[in-house]
C-alpha positions as a printed Julia matrix, in Angstrom:
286×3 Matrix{Float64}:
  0.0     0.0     0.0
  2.92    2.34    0.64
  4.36    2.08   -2.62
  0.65    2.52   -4.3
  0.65    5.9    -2.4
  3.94    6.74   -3.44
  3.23    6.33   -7.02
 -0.62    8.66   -6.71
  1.4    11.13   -5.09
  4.2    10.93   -8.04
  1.06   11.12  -10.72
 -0.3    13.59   -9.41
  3.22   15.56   -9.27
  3.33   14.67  -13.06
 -0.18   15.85  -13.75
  0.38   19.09  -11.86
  3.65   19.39  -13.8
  1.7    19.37  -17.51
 -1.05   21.69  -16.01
  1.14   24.57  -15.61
  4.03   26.65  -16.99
  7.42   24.65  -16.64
 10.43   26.99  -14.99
 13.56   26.9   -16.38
 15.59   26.53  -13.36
 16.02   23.01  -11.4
 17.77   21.05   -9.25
 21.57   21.78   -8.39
 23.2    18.98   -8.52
 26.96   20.91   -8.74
 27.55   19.06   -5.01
 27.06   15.1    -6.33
 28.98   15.9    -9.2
 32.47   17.24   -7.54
 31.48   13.62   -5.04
 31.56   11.41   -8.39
 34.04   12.7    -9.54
 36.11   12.37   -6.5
 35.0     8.47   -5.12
 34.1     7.32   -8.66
 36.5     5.57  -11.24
 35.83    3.44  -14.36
 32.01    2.82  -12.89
 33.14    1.49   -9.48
 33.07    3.53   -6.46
 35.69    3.87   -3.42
 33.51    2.93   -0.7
 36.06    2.97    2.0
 37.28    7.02    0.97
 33.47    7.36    0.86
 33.11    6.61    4.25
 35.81    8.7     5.81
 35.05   11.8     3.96
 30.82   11.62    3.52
 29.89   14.92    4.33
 29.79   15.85    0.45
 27.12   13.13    0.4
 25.55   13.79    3.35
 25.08   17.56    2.46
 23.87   16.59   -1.49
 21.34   14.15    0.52
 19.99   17.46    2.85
 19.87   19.34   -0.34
 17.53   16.08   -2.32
 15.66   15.77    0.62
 14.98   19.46    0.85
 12.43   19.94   -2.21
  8.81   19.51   -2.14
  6.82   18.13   -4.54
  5.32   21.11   -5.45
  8.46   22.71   -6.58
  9.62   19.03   -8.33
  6.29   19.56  -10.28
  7.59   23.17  -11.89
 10.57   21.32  -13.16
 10.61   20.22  -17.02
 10.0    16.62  -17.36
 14.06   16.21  -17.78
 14.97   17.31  -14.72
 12.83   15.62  -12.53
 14.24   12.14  -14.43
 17.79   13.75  -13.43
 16.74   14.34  -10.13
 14.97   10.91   -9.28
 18.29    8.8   -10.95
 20.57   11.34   -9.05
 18.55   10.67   -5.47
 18.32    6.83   -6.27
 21.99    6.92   -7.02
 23.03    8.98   -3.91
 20.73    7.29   -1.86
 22.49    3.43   -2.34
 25.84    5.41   -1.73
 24.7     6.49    1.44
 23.46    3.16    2.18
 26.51    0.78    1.62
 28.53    3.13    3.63
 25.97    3.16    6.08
 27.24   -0.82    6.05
 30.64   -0.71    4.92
 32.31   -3.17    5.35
 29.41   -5.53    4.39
 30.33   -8.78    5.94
 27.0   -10.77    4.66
 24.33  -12.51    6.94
 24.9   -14.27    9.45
 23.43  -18.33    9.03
 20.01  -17.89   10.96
 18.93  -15.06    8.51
 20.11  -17.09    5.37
 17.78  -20.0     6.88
 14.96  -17.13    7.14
 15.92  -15.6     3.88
 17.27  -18.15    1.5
 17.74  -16.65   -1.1
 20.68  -14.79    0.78
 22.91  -17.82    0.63
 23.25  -17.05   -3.22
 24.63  -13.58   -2.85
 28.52  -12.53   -2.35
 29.38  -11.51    0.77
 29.63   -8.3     0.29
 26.4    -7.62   -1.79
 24.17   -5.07   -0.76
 21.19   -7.74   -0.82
 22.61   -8.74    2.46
 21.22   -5.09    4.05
 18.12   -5.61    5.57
 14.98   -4.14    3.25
 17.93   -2.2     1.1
 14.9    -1.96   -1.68
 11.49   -2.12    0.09
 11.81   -1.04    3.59
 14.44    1.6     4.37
 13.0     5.27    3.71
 14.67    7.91    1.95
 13.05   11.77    1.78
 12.69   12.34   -1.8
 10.36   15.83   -3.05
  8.4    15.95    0.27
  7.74   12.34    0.06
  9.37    8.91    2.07
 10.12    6.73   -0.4
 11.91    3.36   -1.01
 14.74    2.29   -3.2
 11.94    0.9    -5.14
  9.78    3.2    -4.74
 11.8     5.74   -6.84
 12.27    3.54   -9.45
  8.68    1.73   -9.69
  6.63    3.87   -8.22
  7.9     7.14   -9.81
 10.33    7.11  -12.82
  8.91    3.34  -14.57
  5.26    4.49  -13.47
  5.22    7.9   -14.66
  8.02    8.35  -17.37
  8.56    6.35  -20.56
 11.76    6.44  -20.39
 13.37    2.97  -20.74
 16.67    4.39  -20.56
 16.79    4.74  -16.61
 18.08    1.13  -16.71
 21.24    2.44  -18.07
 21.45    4.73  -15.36
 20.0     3.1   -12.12
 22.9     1.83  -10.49
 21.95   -0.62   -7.41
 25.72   -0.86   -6.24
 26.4    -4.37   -7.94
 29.0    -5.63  -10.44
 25.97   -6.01  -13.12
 24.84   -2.93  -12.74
 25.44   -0.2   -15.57
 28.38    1.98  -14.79
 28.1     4.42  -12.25
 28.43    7.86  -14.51
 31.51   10.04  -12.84
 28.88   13.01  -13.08
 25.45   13.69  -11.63
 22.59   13.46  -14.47
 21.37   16.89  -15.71
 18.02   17.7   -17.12
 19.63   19.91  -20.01
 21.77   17.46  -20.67
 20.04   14.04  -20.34
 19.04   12.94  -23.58
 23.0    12.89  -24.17
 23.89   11.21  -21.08
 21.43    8.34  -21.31
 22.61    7.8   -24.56
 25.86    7.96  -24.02
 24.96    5.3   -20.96
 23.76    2.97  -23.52
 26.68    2.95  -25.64
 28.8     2.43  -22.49
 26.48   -0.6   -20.84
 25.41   -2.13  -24.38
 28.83   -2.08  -25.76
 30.87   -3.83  -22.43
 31.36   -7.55  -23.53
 30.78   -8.0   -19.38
 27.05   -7.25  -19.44
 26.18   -7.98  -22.93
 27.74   -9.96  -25.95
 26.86  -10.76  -29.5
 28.29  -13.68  -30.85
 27.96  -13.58  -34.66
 29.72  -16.69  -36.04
 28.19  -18.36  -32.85
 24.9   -17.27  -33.63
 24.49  -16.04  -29.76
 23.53  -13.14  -27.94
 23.93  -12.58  -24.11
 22.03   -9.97  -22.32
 21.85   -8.32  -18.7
 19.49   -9.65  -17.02
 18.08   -6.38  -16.44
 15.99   -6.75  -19.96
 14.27  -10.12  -18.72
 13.14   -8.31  -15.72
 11.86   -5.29  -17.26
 11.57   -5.86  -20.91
  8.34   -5.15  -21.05
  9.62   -1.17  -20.52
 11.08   -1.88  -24.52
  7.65   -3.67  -25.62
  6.47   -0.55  -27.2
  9.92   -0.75  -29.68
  8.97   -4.23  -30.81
  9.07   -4.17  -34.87
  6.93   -6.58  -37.33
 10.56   -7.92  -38.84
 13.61   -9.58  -37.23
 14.66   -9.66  -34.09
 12.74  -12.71  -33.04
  9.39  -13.24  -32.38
  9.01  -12.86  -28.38
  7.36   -9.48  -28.05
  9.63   -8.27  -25.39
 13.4    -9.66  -26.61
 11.72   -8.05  -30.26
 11.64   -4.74  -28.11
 14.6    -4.9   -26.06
 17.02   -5.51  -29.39
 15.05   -3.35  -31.7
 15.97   -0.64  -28.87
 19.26   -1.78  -27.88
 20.17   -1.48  -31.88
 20.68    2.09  -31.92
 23.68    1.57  -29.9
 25.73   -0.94  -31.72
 27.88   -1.28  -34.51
 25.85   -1.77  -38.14
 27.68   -5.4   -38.48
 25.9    -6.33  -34.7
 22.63   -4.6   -35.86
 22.23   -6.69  -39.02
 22.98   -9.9   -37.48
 20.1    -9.16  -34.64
 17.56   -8.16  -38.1
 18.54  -11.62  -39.34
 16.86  -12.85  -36.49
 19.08  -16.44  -36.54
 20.76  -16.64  -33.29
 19.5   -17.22  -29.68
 19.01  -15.21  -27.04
 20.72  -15.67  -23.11
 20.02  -13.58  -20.45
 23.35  -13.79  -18.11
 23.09  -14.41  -14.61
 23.65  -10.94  -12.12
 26.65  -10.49  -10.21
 25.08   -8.96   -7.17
 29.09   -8.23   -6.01
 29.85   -4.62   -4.31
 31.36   -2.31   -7.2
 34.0    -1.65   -5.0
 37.33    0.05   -6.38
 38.89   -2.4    -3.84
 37.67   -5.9    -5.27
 38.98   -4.57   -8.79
 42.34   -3.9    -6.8
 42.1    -7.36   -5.3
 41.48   -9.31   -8.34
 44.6    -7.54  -10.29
């Protein structure tokens, strides 16, 4: 029920945001960009730096948690994207160092939660109600992890490309961008996020001469976000794979794109590495 509210009072913001004048100015977001660029290298963080020097985070947090809806509803529909991915992205910083070091679960909550005994031990899936249950102060309103990217930015934007951007702290994940999203300039960042994410043999491969393709496993969960890109030709004929490469296309090289028209291969969704993007397990694993 809390995350049905969550997502009236988010259409409603949208609603109130076509029925008047948009203002030009938004959301200041100069304060998460010097902290990316500082703790943030090649899409993994420094979580231990992070945690010694947070008050850049913990003041760009005050400043998210500041706005009210009302003022988020003046914004142009860009920057309130920029703002939601920015506050989701700040908000799982805060979190893991909130944690850091996370040692996993101890055995009794694995036996209450199995599912835990899957995950590295260092995976944010081993913080209790990470996505549904802890409470962030986002426009006026106490949301979820999931709540800002369900209730809000799925449920009131059509704008598949936030799963280039959302970045839940794992190994799978898309990069974390070294700069805070901008409304004037998000079209170009997005983009620019799916050339990065679609492009990294890591997340996603296309094996022409062995007729393959791998995907993230973030376009089985929520490819029915692409459904509306689904073409009559190619591709394959599952409705939502037909979406998520007729999408995905515009990214890739013209060789990849008319292999995936030729529609011969099949299609693997990889497993997700829920591991910590931590610039310290890339240090340990040189």
């Amino acid at each position: 029920m809390k995350s049905a509210a969550v997502s009236l009072v988010w259409t409603l913001v949208a609603l109130a945001a076509t029925a008047q004048p948009t203002c030009a100015q938004g959301f200041d977001h100069a304060t998460f960009d010097t902290l990316l660029a500082l703790y943030v290298q090649d899409g993994r963080v420094d979580y231990a730096a992070l945690q010694d020097e947070r008050e850049l985070l913990d003041r760009y947090l005050e400043q998210v948690a500041a706005v009210e809806a009302d003022e988020v509803a003046g914004w142009p529909e860009a920057e309130r994207i920029a703002y939601l991915i920015n506050a989701y992205n700040a908000y799982v910083l805060v979190t893991v160092i909130d944690h850091y070091p996370i040692g996993g679960s101890s055995f009794l909550k694995k036996l209450t939660s199995p599912n835990r005994f899957g995950y590295p031990a260092n995976s944010i899936r081993h913080i209790d109600g990470v996505f549904d249950r802890l409470r962030h102060r986002v426009a006026g309103t106490e949301m979820t992890l999931d709540d800002i990217e369900h209730g809000t930015l799925r449920a009131n934007h059509n704008e598949p490309r936030v799963h280039f951007a959302l970045v839940c702290a794992a190994l799978s994940c898309p990069p974390l961008r070294g700069e805070a999203y901008r409304g004037d300039r998000l079209e170009e960042q997005l983009d620019d996020q799916g050339r990065r994410f679609l492009n990294d043999p890591r997340q996603n491969r296309f094996e022409i001469e062995r007729r393959q393709v791998h995907l993230s496993r973030i376009f089985d969960w929520y490819g029915e976000d692409f459904e509306e890109f689904a073409t009559e030709t190619g591709y394959g004929r599952d409705r939502k794979i037909n979406g998520v490469l007729s999408f995905v296309s515009r990214y890739l090289i013209d060789r990849v794109v008319d292999f995936l028209e030729s529609g011969e291969y099949r299609v693997q969704f990889e497993s997700y590495d829920w591991t910590l993007n931590d610039q310290a397990v890339a240090a340990s694993t040189r």
